[in-house]
MISE-607251 format. One line per field, with one value per residue (C-alpha): residue in one letter; residue number from 1; chain; x, y, z. Coordinates in nm, 4 decimals. Layout:
residues N
code: [A_...] $
pos: [NUM_...] $
unit: [A_...] $
u: [X_...] $
v: [Y_...] $
w: [Z_...] $
//
This chain:
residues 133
code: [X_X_X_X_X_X_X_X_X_X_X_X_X_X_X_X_X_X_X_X_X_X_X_X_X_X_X_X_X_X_X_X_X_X_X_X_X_X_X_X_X_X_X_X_X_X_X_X_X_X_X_X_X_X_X_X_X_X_X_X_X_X_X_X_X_X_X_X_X_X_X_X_X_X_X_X_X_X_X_X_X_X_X_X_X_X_X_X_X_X_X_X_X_X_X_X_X_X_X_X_X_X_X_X_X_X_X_X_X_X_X_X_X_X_X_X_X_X_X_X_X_X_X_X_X_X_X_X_X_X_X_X_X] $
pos: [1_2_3_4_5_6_7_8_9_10_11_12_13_14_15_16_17_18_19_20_21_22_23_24_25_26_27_28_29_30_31_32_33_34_35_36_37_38_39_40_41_42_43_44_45_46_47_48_49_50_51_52_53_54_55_56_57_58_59_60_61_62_63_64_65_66_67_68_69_70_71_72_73_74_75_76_77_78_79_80_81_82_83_84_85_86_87_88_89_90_91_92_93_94_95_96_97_98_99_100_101_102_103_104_105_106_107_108_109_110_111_112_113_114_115_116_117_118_119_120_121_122_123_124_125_126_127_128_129_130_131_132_133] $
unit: [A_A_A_A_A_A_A_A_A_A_A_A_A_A_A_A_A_A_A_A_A_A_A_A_A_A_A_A_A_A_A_A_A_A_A_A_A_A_A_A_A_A_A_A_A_A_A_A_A_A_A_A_A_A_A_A_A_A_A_A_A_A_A_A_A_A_A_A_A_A_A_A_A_A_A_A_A_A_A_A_A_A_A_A_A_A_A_A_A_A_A_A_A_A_A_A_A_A_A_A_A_A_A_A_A_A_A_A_A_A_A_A_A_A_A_A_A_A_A_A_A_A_A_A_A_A_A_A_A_A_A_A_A] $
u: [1.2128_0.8828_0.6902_0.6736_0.5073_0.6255_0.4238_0.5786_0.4749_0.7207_0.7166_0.5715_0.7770_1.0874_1.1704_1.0981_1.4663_1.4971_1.2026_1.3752_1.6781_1.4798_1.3234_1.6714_1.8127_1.5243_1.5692_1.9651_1.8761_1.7201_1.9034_2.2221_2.0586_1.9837_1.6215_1.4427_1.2187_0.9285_0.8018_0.8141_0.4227_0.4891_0.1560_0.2181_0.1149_-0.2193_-0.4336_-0.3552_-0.6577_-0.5099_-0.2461_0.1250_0.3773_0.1618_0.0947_-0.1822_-0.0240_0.2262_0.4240_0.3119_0.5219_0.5095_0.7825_0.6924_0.9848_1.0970_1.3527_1.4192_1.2655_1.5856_1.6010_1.2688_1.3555_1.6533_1.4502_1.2203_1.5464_1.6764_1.3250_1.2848_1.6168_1.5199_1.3593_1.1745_0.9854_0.6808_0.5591_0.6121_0.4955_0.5974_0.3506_0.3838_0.1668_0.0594_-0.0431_-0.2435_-0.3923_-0.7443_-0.6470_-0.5215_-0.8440_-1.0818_-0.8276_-0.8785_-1.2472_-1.2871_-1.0609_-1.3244_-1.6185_-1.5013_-1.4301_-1.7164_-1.9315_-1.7048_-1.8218_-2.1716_-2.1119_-1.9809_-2.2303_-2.4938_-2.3584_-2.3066_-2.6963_-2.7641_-2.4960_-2.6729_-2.9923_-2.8913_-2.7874_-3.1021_-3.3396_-3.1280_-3.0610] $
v: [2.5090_2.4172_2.0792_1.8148_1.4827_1.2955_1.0550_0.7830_0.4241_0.1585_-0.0856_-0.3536_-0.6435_-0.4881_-0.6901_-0.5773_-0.5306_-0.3077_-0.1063_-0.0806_0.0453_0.3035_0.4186_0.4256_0.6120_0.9059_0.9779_0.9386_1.2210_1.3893_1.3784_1.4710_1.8096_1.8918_1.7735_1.5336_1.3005_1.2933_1.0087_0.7054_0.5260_0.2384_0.1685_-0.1870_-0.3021_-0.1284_-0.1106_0.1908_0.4146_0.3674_0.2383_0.3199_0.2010_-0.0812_-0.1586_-0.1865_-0.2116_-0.0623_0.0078_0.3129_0.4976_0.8371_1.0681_1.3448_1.5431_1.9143_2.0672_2.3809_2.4362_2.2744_1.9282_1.8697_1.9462_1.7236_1.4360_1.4944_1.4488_1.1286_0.9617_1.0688_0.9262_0.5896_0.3516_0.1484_0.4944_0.5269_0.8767_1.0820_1.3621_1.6334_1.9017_2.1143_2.1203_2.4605_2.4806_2.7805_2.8657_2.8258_2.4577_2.4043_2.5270_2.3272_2.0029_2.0849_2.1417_1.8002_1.6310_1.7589_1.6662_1.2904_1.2925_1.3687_1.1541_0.8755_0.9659_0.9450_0.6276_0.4936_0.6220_0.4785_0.1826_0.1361_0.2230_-0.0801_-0.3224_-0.1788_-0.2521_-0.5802_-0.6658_-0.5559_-0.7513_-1.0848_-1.0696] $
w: [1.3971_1.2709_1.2853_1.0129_0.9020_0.5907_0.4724_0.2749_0.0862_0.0114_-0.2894_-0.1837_-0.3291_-0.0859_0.1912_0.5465_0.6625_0.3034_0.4655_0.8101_0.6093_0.3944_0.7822_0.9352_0.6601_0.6686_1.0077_1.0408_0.7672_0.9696_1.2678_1.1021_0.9739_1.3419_1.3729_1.6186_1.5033_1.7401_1.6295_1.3499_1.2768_1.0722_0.9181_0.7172_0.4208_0.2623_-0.0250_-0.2355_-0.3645_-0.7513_-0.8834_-0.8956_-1.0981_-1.1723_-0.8069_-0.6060_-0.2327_-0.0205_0.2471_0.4741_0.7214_0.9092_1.0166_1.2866_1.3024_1.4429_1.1787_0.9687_0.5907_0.4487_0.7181_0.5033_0.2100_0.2283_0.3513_0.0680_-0.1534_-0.0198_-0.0163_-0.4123_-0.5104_-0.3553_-0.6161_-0.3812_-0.2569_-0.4466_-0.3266_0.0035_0.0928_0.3566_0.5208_0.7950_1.0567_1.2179_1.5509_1.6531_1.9401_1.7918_1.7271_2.0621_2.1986_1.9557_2.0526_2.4159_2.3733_2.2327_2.4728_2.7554_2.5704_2.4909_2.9019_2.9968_2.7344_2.8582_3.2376_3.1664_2.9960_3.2426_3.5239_3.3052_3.2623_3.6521_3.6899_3.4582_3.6646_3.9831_3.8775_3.7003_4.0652_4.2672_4.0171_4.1078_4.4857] $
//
C-alpha cells in the first residue's frame, strides 16, 4: 500500500452539509476499496489563484489516505463525476530515508532554537527581576 493526499476544492455556492456529504462520500470510497484514511484537513473557504468556472472561491479539503494504485484512482473517479468538485488532485507521497533524516534533522534544530529561546528569554525575566528588587 502506498501513501496518498488528494487535494480537493468545492463550489462555493454548495451548502456546508453538501460539502460534508461530498467528504463522507470520498472516504466511504475509500474505505470500501480497503484503504484507511489517515486523516481529513478541511481547509474552508479560500481565495482561488484564478478563476474556475467563473469562480473566484472555494472549498478546500485534504484526504491522507493508505491504499493501492486503484483505491486512488477510484477516488479520483467519484470526485470528477461530482459537479460541485471543481478540481482534485491526487499525489503520492514518497518517503525515503533521506527525507526522514532531513525531517528529523529539522525537528532537532527547531528544538534546540526553541531552547535557546527560551533560556534567553529567562536571562531577560531574571534580569528584569534583579533591576526591580
Amino acid at each position: 500500500m502506498n501513501r496518498y493526499e488528494t487535494v480537493c476544492i468545492v463550489r462555493p455556492d454548495v451548502a456546508e452539509d453538501v460539502v460534508k456529504g461530498i467528504i463522507q462520500k470520498a472516504t466511504s470510497s475509500l474505505e470500501g476499496t480497503g484503504a484507511t484514511v489517515t486523516k481529513v484537513d478541511e481547509w474552508g473557504r479560500r481565495r482561488l489563484a484564478y478563476p474556475i468556472q467563473k469562480k473566484s472561491e472555494g472549498y478546500y479539503f485534504v484526504l491522507d489516505y493508505m491504499s493501492t494504485p486503484a483505491a486512488s484512482k477510484e477516488i479520483e473517479r467519484v470526485l470528477g463525476l461530482n459537479e460541485d468538485v471543481l478540481r482534485q488532485q491526487t499525489v503520492r507521497i514518497i518517503t525515503t530515508k533521506k527525507a526522514i533524516k532531513t525531517k528529523a534533522d529539522a525537528e532537532a534544530r527547531a528544538a534546540k532554537m526553541k531552547a535557546k529561546a527560551d533560556a534567553k528569554a529567562g536571562a531577560i525575566a531574571a534580569k528584569a527581576e534583579g533591576g526591580q528588587a
